[in-house]
N, C-alpha and C positions, 0 to 999 in steps of 0.2 A: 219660573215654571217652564217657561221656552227650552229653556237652557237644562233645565233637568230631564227635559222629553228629549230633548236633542241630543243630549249625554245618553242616554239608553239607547236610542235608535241608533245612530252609531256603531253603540258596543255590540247591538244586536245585528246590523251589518259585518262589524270585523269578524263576529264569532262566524257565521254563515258564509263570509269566505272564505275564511281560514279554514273553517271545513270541506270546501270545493276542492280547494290546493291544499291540502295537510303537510305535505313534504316541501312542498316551496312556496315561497310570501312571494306573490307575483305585486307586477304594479297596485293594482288596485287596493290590494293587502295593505299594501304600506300606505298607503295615500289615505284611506280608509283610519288607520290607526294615529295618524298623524291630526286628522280632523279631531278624532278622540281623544287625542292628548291636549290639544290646543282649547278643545270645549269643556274639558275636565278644569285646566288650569283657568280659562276666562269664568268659568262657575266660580272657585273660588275666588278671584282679584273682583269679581262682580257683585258676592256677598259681602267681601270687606269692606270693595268700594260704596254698598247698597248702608253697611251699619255706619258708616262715616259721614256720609250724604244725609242720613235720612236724620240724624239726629243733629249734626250743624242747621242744614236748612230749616227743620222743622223749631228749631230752640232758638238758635244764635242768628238770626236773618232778620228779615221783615216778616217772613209768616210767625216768628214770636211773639211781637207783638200781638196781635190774633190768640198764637197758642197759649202765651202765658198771662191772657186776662180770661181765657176760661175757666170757669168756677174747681179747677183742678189746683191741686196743690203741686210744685214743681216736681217732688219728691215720685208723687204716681208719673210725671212722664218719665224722669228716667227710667224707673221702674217698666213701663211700657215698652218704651226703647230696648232697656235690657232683655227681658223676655223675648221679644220678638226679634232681634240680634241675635240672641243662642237660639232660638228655635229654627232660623234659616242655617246658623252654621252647624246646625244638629242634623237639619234636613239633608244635607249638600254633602255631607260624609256619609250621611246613610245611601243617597243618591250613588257617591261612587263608589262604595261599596258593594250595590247592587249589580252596576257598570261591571264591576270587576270581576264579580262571581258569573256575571253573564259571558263574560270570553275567556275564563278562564276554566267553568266548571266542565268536568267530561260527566257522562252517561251514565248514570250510577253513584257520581260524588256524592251528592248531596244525601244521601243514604246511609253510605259511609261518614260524612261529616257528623250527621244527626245522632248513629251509632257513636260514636267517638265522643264527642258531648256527652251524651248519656254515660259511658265508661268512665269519663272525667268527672262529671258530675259525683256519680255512686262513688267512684275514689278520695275524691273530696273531703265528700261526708262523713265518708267511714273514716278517715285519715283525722279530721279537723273537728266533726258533729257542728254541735250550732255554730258553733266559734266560724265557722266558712261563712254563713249567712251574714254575722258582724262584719268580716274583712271583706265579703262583696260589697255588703254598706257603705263600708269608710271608703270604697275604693271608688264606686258609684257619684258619692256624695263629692268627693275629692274633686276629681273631672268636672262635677256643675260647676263648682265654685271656683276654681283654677278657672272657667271660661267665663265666670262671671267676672273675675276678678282683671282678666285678660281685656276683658269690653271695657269694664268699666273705669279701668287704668287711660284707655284711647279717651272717654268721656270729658273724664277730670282734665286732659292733657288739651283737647278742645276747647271746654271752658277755662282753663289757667290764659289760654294764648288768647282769647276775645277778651284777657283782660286790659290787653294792649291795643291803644289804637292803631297803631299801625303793623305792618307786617305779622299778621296775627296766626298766618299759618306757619310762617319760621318760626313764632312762640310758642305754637303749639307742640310744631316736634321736637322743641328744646325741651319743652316743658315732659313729653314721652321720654325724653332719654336720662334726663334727669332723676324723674320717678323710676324709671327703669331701674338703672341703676342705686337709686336708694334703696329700694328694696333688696336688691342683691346683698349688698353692704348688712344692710339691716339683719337681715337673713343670716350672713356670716357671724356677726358678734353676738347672735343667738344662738347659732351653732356652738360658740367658743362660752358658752357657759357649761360648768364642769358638770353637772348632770345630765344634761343633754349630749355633751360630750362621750361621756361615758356608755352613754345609749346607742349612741353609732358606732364605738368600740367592739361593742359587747358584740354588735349586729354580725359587722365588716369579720368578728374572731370566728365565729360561730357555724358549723354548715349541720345543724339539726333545728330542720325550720319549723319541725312542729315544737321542739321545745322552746325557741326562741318568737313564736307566733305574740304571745302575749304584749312582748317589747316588741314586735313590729307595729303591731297594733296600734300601741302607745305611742311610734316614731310619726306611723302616720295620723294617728290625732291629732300630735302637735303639730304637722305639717297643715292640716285640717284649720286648727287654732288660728296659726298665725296666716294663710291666704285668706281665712275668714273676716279679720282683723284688716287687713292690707284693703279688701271690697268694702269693708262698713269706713275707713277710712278714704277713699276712694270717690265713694259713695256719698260720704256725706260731706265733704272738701266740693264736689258736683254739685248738691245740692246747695250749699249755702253761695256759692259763686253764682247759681240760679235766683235764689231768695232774697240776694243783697246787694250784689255786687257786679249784677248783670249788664254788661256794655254793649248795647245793638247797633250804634253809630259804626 
């Protein structure tokens, strides 16, 4: 929370000198924006580092012992974990996001953005009708899951490397690179089946997006399918390392 006040105040400094000197970035300017960059980037390496930290120590430590003989089942802490891992990495892009519209927006933008949305919006609709409301869905939906899938890839990668007694953080990001890349692999020789093939064809041929909306749809279900598939396997490789196979020495 320091770090996300600190991230506004800032931005809310740069925008307010930048408007002093509009035609030249004097010292202060840059010194100012430099702060801002450096506190935008330590927000992020702070939340990775916070969902890394909080779910080693709290699981794989001596506070396990503790956490995993309360009347919880292993399964709800990931699950806690997870949640509140995308909720900080939710909060931290919305954070600079804000940052950004703060030294970036002039006097009136926002009026104009809001008009523009609405134009986009109406266009949309009249263009797509319900069918826009599905593809926000699947598009929405996508995004959680891909960062579910993102967290809880680091998770399993953590418990695999505690499976080793020794050097257990070099197993662990063996163990990232490894699932990394199977999935990639994985990913590709599902691509190369001929109907799904076919489907990225059609896509890649095609520049009439409303005729072609149906099979996008469909590209990204399956894209939907299988990160969904990759977090419940993920997920539950995590859990049963937690339920059976747990090494805290």
């Amino acid at each position: 929370m320091p770090l996300f006040l600190a991230l506004l105040v800032f931005a809310g400094i740069t925008r307010v000198i930048s408007d002093i000197s509009p035609e030249t970035w004097s010292t202060p300017a840059n010194i100012s924006m430099l702060i801002y960059i450096i506190i935008m980037v330590g927000m992020f390496v702070m939340t990775f580092t916070m969902m890394i930290q909080r779910f080693h120590k709290n699981l794989l430590t001596d506070e396990g012992y503790l956490m995993l003989t309360l009347p919880v089942k292993p399964w709800k802490h990931i699950v806690s974990k997870l949640l509140v891992s995308m909720l900080w990495i939710i909060t931290s892009g919305i954070a600079a996001f804000i940052s950004i519209l703060i030294i970036s927006l002039e006097k009136g933008d926002i009026a104009e953005i809001t008009e523009g949305f609405a134009t986009f919006y109406h266009l949309v609709f009249e263009q797509l009708g319900t069918s826009a409301y599905i593809l926000s869905f699947e598009i929405i939906l996508g995004i959680f899951i891909s960062l579910a899938s993102g967290i809880l890839v680091i998770y399993t990668s953590i418990a695999i490397g505690h499976l080793f007694r020794q050097h257990k953080m070099f197993a662990s990001f063996g163990a990232f690179i490894i699932l990394s890349n199977l999935s990639q692999v994985l990913f590709m020789l599902i691509s190369m089946i001929p109907g799904i093939t076919h489907l990225f064809n059609i896509n890649d041929a095609s520049h009439d997006f409303i005729g072609m909306l149906p099979i996008i749809q469909l590209i990204i279900a399956y894209g939907i399918i299988f990160i969904g598939l990759l977090s419940a396997a993920y997920f539950a490789t995590t859990n049963f390392i937690l339920s059976k196979r747990l090494n805290l020495e």
